[in-house]
KOLTORRO-968729 format. One line per field, with one value per residue (C-alpha): residue number from 1; residue in three letters; x, y, z. Coordinates in Angstrom, 2 decimals, always signed. Layout:
// residues N
nr c(NUM  ...)
rest c(ala  ...)
x c(X  ...)
y c(Y  ...)
z c(Z  ...)
This chain:
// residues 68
nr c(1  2  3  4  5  6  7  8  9  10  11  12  13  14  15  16  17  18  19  20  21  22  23  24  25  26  27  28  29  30  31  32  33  34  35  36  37  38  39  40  41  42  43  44  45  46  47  48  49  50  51  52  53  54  55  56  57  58  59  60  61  62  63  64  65  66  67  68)
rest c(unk  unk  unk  unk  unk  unk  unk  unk  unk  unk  unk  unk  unk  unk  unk  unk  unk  unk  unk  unk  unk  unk  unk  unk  unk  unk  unk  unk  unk  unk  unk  unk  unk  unk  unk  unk  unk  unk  unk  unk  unk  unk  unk  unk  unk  unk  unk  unk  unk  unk  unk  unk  unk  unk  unk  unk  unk  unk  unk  unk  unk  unk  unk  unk  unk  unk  unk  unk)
x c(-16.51  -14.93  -11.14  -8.66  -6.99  -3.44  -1.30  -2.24  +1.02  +0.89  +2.52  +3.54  +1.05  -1.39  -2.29  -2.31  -4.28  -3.30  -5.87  -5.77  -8.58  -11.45  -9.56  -5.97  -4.97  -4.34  -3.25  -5.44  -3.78  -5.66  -4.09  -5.98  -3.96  -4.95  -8.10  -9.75  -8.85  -8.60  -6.61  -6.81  -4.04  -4.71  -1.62  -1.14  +0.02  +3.44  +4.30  +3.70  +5.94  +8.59  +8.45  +11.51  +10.63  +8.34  +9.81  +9.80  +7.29  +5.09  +5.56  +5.10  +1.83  +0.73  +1.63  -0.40  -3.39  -3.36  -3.06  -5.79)
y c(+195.45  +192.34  +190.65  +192.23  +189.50  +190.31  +187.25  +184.02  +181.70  +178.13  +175.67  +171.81  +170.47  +173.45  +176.88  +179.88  +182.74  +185.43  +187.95  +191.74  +191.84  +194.64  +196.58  +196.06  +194.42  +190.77  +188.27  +185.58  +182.72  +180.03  +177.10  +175.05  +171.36  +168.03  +166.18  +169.49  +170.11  +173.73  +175.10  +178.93  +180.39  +183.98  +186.47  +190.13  +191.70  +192.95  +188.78  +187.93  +190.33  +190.16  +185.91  +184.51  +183.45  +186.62  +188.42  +192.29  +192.17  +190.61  +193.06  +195.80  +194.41  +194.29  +197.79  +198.57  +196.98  +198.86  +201.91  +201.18)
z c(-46.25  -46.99  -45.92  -48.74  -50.66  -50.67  -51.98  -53.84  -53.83  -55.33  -53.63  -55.20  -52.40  -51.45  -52.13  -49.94  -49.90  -47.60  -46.71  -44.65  -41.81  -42.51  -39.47  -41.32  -37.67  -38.75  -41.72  -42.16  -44.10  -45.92  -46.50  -49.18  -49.07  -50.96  -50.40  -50.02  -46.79  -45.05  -42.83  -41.36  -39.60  -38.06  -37.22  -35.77  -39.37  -36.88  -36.00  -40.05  -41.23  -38.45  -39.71  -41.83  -45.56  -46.47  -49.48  -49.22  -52.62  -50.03  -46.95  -49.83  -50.44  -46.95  -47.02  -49.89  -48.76  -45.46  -47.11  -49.73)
């Protein structure tokens, strides 16, 4: 079983995709920026929803892949 993509958002300078761990324990956020560089940012799924700037159609999503 594979990561469960959750979110795609498009940024001006980059594109994130966020993705649910097989376990549904962790967010794993890609961060594809210019000159096709890569950047991977892992979180406890508790710490990424407790940050400031996610919408509660994204939370709901996380919840929704957990449950699914």
């Amino acid at each position: 079983m594979e990561n469960k993509l959750i979110e795609v958002i498009n940024n001006q300078r980059s594109v994130v995709e966020l993705y649910l761990s097989k376990d549904c324990s962790q967010i794993i956020e890609v961060k594809c920026l210019t000159e096709n560089r890569v950047k991977e940012y892992i979180y406890p799924v508790e710490t990424y929803i407790k940050r400031t700037g996610i919408t509660k159609s994204l939370k709901n999503k996380i919840a929704l892949a957990m449950a699914g």
